[in-house]
PQR file with spaces between the fields and no chain letter, atoms N, CA, C, O and H, PARSE charges and radii, in Angstrom:
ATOM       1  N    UNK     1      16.700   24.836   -0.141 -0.4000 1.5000
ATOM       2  CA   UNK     1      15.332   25.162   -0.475 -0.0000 2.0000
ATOM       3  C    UNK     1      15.292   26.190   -1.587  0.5500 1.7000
ATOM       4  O    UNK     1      14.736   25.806   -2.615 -0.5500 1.4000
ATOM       5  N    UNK     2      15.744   27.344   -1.579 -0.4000 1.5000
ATOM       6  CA   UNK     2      16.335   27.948   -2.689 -0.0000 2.0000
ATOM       7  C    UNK     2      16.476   27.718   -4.044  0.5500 1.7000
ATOM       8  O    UNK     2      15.935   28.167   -5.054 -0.5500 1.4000
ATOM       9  H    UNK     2      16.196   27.656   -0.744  0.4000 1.0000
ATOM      10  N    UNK     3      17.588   26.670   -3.745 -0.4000 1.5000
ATOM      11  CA   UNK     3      18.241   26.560   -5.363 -0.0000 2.0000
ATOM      12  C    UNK     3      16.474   25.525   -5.562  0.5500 1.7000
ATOM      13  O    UNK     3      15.918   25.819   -6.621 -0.5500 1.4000
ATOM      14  H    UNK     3      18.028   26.305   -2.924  0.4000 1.0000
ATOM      15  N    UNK     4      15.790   24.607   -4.808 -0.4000 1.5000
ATOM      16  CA   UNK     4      14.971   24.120   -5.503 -0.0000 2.0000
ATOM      17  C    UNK     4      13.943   24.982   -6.237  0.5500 1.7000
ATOM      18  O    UNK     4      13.632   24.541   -7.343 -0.5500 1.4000
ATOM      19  H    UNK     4      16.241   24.368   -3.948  0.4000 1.0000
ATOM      20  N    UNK     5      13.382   26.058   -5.876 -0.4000 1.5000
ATOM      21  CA   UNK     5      12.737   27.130   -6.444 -0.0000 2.0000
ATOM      22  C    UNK     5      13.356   27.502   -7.405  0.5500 1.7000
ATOM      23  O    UNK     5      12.596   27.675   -8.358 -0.5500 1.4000
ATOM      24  H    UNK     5      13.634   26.417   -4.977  0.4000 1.0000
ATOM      25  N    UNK     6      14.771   27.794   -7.711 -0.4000 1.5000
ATOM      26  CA   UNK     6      14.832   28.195   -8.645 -0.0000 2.0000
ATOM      27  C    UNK     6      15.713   27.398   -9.660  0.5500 1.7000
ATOM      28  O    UNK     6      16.582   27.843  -10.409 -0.5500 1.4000
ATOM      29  H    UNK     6      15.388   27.654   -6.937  0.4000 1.0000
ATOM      30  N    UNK     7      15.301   26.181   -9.512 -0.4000 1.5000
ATOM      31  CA   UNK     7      15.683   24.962  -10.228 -0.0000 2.0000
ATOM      32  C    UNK     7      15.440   25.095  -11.632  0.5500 1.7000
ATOM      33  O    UNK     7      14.768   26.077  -11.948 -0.5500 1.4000
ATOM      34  H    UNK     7      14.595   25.820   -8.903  0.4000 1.0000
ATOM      35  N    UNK     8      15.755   24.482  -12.374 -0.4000 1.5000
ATOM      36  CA   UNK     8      16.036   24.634  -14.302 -0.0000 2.0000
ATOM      37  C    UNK     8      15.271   23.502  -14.624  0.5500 1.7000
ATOM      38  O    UNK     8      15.090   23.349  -15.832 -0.5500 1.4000
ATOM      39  H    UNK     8      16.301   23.684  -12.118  0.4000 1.0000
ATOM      40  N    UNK     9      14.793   22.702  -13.909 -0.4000 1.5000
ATOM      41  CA   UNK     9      14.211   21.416  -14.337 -0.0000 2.0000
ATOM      42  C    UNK     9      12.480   22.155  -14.060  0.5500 1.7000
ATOM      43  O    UNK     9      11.713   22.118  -13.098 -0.5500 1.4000
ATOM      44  H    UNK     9      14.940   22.826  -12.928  0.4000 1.0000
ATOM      45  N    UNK    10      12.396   22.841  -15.542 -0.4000 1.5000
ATOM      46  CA   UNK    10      10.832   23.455  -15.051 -0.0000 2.0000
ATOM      47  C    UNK    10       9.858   21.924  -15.811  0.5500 1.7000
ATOM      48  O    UNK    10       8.810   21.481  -15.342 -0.5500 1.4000
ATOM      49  H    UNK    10      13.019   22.871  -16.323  0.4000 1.0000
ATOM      50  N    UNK    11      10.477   21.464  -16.859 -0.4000 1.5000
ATOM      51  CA   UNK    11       9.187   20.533  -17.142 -0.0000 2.0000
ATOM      52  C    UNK    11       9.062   19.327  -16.174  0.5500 1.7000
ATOM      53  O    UNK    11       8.413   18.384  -16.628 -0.5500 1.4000
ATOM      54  H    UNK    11      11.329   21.824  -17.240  0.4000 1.0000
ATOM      55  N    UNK    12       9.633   19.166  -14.757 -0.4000 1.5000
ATOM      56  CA   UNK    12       9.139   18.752  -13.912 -0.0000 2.0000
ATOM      57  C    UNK    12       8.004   19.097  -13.191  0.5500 1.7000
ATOM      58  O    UNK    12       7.057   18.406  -12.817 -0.5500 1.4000
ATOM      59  H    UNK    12      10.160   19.932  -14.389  0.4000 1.0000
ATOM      60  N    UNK    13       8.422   21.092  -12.961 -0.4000 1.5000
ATOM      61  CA   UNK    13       7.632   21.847  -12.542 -0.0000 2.0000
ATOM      62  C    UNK    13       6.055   21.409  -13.126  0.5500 1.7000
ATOM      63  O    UNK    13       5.098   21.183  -12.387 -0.5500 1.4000
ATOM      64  H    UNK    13       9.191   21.653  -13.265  0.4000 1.0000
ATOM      65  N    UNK    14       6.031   21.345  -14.672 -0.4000 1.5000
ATOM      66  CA   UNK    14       5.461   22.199  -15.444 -0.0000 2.0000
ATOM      67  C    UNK    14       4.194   20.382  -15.315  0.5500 1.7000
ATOM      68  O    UNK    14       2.969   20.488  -15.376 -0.5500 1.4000
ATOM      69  H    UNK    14       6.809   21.528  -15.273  0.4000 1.0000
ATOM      70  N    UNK    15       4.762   19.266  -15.181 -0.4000 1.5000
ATOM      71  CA   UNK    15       4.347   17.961  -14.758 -0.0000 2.0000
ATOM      72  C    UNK    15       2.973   18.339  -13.651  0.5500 1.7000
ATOM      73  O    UNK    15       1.758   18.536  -13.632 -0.5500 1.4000
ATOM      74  H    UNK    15       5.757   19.180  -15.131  0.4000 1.0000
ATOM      75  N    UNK    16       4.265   18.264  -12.744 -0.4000 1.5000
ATOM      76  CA   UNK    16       3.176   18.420  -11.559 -0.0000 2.0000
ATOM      77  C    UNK    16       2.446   19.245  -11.205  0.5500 1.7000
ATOM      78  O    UNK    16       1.888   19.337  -10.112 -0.5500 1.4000
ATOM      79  H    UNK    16       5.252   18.104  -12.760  0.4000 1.0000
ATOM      80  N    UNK    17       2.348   20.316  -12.620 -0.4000 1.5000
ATOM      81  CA   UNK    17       1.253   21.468  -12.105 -0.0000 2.0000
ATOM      82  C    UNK    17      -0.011   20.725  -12.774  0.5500 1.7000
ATOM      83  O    UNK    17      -1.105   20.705  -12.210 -0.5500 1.4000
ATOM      84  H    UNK    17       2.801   20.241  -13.508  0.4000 1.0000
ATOM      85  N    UNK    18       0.215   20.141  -13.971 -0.4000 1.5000
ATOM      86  CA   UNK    18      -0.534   19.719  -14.869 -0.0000 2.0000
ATOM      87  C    UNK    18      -1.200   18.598  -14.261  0.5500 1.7000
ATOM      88  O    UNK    18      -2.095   18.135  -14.967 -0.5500 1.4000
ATOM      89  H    UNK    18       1.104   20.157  -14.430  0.4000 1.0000
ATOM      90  N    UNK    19      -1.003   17.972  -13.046 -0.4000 1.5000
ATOM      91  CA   UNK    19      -1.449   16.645  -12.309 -0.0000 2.0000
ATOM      92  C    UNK    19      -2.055   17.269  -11.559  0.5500 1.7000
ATOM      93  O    UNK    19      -3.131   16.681  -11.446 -0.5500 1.4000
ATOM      94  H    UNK    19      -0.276   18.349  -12.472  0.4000 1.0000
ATOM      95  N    UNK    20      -2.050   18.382  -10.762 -0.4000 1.5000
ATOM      96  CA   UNK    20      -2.715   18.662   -9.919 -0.0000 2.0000
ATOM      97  C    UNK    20      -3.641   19.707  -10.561  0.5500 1.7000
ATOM      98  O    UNK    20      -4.665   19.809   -9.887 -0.5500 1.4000
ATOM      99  H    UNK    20      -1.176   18.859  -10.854  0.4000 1.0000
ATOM     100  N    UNK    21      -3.635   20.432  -11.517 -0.4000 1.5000
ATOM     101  CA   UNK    21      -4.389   20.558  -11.944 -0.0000 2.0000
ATOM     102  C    UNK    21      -5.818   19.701  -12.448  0.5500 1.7000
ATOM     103  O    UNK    21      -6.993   20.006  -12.246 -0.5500 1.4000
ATOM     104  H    UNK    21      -2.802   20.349  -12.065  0.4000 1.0000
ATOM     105  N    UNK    22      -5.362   18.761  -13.030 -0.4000 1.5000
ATOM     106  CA   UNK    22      -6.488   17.461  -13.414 -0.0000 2.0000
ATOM     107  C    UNK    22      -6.662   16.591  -12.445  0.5500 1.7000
ATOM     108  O    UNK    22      -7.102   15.496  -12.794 -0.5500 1.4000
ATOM     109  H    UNK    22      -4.407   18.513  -13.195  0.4000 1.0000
ATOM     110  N    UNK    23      -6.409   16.787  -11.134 -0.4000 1.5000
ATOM     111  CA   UNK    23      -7.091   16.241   -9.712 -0.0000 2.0000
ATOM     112  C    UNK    23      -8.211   17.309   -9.802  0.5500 1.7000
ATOM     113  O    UNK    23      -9.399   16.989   -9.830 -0.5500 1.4000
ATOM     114  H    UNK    23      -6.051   17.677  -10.850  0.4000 1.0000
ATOM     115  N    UNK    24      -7.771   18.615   -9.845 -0.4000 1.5000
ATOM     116  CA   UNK    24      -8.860   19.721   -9.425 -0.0000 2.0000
ATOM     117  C    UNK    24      -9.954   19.531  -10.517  0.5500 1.7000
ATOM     118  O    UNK    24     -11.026   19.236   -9.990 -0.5500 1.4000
ATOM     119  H    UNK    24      -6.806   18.875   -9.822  0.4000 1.0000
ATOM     120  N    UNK    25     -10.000   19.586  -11.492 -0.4000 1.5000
ATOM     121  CA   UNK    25     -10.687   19.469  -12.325 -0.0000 2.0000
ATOM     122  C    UNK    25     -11.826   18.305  -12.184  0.5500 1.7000
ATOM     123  O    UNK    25     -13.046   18.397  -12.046 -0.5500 1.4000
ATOM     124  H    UNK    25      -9.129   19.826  -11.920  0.4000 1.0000
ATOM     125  N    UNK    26     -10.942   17.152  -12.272 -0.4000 1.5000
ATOM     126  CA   UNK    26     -11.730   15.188  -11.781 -0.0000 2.0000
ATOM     127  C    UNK    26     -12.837   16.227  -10.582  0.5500 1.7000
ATOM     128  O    UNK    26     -14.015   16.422  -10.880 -0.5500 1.4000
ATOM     129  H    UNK    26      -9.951   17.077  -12.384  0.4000 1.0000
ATOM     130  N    UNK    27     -12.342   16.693   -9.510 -0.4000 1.5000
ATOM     131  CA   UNK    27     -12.585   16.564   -8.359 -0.0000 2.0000
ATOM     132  C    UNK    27     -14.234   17.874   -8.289  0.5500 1.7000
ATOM     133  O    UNK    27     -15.302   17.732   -7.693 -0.5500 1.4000
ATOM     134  H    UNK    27     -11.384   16.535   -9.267  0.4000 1.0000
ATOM     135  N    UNK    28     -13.708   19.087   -9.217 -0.4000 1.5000
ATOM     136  CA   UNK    28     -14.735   19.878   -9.523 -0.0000 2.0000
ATOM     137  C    UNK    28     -15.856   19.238  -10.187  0.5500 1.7000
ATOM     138  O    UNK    28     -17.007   19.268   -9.751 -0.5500 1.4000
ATOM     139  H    UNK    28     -12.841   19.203   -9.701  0.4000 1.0000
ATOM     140  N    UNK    29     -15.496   18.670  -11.232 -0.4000 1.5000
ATOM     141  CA   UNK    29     -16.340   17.488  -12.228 -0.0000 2.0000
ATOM     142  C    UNK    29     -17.451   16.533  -11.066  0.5500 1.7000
ATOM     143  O    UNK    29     -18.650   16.771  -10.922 -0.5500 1.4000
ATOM     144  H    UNK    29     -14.562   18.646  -11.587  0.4000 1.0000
ATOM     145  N    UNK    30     -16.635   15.396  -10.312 -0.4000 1.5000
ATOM     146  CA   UNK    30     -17.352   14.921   -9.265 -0.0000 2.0000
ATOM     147  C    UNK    30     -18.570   15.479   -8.441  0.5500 1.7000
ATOM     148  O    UNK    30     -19.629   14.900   -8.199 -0.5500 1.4000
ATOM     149  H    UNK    30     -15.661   15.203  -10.429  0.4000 1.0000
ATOM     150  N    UNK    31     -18.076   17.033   -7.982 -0.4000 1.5000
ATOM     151  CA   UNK    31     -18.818   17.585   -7.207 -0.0000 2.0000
ATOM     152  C    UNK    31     -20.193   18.096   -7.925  0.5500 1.7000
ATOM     153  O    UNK    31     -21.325   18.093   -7.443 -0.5500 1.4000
ATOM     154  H    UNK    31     -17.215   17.502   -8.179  0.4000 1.0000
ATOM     155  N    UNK    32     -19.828   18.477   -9.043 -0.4000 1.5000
ATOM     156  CA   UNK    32     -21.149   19.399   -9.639 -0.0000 2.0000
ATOM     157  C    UNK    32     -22.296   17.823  -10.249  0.5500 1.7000
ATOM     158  O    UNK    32     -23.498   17.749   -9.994 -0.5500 1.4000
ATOM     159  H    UNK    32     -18.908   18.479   -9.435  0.4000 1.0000
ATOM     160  N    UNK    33     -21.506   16.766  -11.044 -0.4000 1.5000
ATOM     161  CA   UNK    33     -22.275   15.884  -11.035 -0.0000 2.0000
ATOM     162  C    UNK    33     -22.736   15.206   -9.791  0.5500 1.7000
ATOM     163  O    UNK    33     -23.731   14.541  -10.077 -0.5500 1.4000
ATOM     164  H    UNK    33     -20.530   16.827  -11.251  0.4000 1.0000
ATOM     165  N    UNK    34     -22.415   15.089   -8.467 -0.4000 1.5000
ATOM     166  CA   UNK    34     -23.033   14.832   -7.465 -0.0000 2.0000
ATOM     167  C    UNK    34     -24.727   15.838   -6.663  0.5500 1.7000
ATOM     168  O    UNK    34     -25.815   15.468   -6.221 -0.5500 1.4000
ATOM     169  H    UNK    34     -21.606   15.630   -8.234  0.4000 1.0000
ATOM     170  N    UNK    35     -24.092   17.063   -6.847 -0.4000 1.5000
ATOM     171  CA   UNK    35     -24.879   17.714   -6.667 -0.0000 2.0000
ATOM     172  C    UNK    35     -25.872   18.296   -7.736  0.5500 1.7000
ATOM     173  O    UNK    35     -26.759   19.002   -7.259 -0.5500 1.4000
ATOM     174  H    UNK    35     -23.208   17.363   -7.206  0.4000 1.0000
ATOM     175  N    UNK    36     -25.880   18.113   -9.198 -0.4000 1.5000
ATOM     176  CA   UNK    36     -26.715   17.788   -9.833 -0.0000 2.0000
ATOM     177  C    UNK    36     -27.471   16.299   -9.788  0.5500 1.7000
ATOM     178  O    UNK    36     -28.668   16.402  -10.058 -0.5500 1.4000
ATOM     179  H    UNK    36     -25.159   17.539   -9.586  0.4000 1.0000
ATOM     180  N    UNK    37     -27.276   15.697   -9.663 -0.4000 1.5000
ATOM     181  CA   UNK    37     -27.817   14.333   -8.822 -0.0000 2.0000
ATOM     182  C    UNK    37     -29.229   14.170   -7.959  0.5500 1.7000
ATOM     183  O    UNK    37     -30.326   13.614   -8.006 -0.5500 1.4000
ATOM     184  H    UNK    37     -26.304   15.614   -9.443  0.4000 1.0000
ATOM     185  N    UNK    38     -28.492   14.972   -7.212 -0.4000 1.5000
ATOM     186  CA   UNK    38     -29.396   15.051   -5.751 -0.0000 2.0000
ATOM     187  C    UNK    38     -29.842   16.335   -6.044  0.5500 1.7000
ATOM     188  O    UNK    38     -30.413   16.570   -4.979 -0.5500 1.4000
ATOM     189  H    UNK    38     -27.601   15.424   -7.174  0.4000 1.0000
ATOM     190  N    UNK    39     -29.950   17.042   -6.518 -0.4000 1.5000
ATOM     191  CA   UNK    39     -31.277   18.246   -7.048 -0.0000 2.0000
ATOM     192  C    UNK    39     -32.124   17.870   -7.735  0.5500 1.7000
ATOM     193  O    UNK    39     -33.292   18.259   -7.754 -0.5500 1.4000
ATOM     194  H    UNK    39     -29.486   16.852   -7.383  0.4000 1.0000
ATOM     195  N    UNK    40     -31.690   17.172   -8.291 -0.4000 1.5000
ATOM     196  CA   UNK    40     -32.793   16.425   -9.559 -0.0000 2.0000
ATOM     197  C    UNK    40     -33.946   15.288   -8.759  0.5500 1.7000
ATOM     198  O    UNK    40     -35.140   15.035   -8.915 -0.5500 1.4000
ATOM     199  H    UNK    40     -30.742   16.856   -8.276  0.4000 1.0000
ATOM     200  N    UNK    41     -32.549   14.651   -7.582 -0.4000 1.5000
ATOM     201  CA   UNK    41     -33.292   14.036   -6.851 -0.0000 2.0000
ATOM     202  C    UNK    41     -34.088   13.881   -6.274  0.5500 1.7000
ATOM     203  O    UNK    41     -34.789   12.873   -6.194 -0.5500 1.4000
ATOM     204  H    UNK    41     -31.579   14.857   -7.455  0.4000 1.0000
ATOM     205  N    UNK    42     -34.191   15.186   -5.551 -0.4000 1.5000
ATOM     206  CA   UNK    42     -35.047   16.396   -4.134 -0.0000 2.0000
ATOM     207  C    UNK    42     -36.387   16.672   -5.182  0.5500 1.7000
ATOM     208  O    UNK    42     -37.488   16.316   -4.764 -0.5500 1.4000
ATOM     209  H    UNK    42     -33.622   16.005   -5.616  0.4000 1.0000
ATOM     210  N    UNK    43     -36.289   17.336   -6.608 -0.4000 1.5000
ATOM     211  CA   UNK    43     -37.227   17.647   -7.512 -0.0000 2.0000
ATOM     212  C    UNK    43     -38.288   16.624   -7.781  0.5500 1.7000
ATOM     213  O    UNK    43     -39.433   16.913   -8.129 -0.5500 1.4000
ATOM     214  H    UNK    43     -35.394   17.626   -6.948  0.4000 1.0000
ATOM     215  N    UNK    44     -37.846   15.444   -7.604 -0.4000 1.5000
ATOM     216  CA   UNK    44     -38.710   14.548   -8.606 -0.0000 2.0000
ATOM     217  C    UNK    44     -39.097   13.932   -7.199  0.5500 1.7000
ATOM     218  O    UNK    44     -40.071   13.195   -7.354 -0.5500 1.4000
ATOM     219  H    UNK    44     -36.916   15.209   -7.322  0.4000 1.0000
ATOM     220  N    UNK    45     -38.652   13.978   -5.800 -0.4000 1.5000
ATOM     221  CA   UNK    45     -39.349   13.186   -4.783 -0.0000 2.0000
ATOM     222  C    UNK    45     -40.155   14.127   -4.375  0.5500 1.7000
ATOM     223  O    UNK    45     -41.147   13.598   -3.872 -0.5500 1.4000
ATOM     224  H    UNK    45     -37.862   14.577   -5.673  0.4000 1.0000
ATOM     225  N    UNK    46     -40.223   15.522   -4.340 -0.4000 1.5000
ATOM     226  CA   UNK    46     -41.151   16.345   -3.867 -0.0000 2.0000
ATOM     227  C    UNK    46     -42.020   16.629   -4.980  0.5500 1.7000
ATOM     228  O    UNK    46     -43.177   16.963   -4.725 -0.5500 1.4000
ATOM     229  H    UNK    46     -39.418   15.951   -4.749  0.4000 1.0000
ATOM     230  N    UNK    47     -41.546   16.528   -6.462 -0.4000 1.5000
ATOM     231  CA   UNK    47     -43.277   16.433   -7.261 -0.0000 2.0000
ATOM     232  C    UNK    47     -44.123   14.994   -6.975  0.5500 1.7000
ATOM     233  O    UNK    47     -45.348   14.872   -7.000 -0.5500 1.4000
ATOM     234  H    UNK    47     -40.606   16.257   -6.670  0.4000 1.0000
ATOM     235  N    UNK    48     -43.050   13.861   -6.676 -0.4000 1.5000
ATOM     236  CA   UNK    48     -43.582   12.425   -6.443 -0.0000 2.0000
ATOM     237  C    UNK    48     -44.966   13.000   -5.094  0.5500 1.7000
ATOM     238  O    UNK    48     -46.191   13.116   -5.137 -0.5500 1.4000
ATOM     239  H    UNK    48     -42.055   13.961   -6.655  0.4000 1.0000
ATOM     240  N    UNK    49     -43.923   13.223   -4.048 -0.4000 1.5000
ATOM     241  CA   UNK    49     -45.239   13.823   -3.038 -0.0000 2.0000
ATOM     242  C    UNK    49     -46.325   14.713   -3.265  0.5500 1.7000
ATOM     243  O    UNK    49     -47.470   14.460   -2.893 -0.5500 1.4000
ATOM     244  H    UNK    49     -42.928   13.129   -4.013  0.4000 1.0000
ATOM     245  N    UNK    50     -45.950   15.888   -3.949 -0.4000 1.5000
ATOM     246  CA   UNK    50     -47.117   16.394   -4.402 -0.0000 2.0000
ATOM     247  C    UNK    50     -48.411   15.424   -5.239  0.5500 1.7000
ATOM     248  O    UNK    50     -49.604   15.726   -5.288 -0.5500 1.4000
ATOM     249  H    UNK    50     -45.020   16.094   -4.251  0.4000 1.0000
ATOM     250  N    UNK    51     -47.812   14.316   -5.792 -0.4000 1.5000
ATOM     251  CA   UNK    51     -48.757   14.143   -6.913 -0.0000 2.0000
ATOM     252  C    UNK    51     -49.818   13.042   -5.919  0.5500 1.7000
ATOM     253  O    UNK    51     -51.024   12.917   -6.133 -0.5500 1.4000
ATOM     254  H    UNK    51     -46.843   14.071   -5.753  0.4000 1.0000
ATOM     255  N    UNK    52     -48.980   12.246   -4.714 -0.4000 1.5000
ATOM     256  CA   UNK    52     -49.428   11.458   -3.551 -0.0000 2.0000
ATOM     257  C    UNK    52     -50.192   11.684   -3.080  0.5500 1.7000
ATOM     258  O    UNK    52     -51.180   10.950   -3.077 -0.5500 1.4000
ATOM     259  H    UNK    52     -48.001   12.348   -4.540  0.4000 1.0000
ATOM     260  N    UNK    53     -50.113   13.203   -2.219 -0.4000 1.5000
ATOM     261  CA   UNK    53     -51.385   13.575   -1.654 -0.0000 2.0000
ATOM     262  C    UNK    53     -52.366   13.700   -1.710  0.5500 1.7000
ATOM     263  O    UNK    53     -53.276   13.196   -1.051 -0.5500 1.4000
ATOM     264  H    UNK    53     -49.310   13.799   -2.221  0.4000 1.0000
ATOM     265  N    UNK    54     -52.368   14.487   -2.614 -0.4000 1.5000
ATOM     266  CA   UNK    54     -54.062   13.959   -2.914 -0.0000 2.0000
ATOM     267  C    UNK    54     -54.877   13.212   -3.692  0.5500 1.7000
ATOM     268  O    UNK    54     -55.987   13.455   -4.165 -0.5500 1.4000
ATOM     269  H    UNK    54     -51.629   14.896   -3.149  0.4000 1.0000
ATOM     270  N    UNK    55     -54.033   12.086   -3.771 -0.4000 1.5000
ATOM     271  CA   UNK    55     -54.149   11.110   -4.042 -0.0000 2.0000
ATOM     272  C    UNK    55     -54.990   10.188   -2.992  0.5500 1.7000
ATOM     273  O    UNK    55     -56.072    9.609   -3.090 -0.5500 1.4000
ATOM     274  H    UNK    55     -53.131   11.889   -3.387  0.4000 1.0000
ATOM     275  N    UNK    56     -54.109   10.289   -2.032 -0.4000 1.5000
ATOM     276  CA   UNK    56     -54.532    9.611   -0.644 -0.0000 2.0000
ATOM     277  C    UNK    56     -55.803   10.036   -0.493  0.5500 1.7000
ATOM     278  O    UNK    56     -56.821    9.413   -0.793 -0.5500 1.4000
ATOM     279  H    UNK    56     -53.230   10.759   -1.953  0.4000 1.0000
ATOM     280  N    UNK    57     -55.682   11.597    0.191 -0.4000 1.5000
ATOM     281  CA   UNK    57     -56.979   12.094    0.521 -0.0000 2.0000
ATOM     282  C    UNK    57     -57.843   11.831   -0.460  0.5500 1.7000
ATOM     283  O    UNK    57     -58.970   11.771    0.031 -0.5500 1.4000
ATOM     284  H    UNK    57     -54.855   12.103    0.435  0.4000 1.0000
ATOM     285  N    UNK    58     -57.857   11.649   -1.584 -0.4000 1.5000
ATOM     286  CA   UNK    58     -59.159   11.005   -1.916 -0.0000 2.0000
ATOM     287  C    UNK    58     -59.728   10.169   -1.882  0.5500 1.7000
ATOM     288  O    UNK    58     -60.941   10.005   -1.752 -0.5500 1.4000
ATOM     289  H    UNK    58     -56.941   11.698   -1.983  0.4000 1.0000
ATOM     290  N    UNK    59     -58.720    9.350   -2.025 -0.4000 1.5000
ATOM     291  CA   UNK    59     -58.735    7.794   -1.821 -0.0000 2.0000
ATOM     292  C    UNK    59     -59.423    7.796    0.334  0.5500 1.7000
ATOM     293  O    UNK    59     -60.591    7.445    0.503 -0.5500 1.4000
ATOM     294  H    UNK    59     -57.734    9.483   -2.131  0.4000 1.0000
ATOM     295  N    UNK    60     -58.864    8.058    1.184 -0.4000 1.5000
ATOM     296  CA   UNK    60     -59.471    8.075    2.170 -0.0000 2.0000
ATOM     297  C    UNK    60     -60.650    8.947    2.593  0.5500 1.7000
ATOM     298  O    UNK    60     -60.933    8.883    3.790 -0.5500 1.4000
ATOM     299  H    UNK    60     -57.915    8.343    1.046  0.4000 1.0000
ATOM     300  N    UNK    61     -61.270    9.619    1.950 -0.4000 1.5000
ATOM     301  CA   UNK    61     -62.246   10.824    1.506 -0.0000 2.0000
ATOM     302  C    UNK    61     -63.117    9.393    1.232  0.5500 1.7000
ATOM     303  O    UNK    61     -63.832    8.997    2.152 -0.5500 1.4000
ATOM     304  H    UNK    61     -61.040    9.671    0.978  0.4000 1.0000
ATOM     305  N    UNK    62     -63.079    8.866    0.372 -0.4000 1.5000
ATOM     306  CA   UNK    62     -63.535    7.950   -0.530 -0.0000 2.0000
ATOM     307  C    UNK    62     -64.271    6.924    0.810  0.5500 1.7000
ATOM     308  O    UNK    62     -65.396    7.098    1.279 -0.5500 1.4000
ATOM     309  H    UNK    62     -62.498    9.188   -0.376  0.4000 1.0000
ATOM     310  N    UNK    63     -63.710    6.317    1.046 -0.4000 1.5000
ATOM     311  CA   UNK    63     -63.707    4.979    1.603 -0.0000 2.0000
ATOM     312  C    UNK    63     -64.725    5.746    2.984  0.5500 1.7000
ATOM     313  O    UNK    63     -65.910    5.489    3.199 -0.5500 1.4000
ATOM     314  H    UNK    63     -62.796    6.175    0.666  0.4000 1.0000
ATOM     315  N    UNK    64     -63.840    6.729    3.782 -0.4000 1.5000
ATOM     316  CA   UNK    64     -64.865    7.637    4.695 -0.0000 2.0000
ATOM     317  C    UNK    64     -66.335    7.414    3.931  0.5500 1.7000
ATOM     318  O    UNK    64     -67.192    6.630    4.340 -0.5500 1.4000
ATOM     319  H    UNK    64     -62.878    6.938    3.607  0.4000 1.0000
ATOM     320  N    UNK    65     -66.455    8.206    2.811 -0.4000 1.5000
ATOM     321  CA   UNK    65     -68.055    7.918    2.172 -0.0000 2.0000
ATOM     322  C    UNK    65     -68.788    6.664    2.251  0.5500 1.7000
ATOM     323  O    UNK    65     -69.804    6.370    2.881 -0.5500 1.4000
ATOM     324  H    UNK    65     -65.759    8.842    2.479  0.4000 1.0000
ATOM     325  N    UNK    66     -67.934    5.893    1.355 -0.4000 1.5000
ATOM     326  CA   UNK    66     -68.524    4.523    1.290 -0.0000 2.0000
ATOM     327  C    UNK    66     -68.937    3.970    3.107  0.5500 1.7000
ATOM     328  O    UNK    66     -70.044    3.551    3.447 -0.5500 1.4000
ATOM     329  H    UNK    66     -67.109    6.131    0.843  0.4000 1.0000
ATOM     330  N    UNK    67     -67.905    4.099    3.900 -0.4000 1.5000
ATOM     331  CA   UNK    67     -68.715    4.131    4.980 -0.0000 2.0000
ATOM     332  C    UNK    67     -69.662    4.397    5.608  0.5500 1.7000
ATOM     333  O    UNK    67     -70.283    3.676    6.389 -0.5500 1.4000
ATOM     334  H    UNK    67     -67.006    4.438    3.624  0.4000 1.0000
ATOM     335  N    UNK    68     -69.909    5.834    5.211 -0.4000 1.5000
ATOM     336  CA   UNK    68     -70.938    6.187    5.939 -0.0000 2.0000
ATOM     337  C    UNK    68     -72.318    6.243    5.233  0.5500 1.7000
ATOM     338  O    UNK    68     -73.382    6.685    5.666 -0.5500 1.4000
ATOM     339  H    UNK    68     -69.405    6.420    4.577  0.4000 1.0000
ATOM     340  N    UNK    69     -72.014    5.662    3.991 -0.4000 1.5000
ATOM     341  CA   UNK    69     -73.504    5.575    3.098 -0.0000 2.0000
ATOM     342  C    UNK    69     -73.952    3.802    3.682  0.5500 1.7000
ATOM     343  O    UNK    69     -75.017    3.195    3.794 -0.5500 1.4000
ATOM     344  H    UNK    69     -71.149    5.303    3.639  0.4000 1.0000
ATOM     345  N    UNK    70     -72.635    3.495    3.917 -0.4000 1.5000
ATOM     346  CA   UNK    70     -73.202    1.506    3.986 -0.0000 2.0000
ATOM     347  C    UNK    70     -73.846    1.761    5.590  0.5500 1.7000
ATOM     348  O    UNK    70     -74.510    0.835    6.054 -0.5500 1.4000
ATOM     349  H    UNK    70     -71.769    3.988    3.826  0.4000 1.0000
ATOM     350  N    UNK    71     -73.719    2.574    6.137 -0.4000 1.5000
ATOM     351  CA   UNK    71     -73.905    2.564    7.715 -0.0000 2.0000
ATOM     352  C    UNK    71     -75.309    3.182    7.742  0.5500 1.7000
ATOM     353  O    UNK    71     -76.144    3.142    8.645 -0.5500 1.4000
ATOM     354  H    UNK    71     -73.180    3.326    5.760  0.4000 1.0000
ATOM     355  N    UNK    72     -75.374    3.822    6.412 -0.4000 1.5000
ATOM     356  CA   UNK    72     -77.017    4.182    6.280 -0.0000 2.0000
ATOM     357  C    UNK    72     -78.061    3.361    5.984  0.5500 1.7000
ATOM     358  O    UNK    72     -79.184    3.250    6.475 -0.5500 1.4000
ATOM     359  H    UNK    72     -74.696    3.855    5.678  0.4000 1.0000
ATOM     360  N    UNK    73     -77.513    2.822    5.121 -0.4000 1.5000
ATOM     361  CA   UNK    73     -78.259    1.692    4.731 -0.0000 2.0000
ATOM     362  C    UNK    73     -78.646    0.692    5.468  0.5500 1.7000
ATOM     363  O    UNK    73     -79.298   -0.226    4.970 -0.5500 1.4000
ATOM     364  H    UNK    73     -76.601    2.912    4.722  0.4000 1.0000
C-alpha cells in the first residue's frame, strides 16, 4: 500500500484526478441546471395562478349576476 502512494507513475495519478474531477464538475453542472429549471418552474406556475384567480372570480361573480338579474326578470 505504501510503495503505491508513493508510486512514480504520477501521470496516472494526475489521469484520474482529472476524471474525477470532470464527473464533479458534469455532476455540479446537472444540479444547478436542474434546479434552475424548477425555480423558473415554481415562478411561472405561481404567476400562472395568480393571473387565474381572478380571473375565475370574475368570471363566477359574473354569471352569479346574470343570474340573479334573469331571476328578476
Amino acid at each position: 500500500m505504501k510503495d503505491f502512494l508513493r508510486s512514480s507513475d504520477s501521470a496516472s495519478k494526475g489521469a484520474a484526478l482529472m476524471i474525477v474531477l470532470a464527473f464533479v464538475v458534469l455532476l455540479t453542472g446537472l444540479a444547478i441546471a436542474y434546479f434552475s429549471r424548477t425555480t423558473t418552474d415554481r415562478q411561472l406556475a405561481h404567476s400562472s395562478y395568480n393571473d387565474t384567480s381572478p380571473t375565475c372570480l370574475l368570471a363566477a361573480r359574473s354569471t352569479l349576476s346574470l343570474g340573479v338579474l334573469s331571476g328578476n326578470l
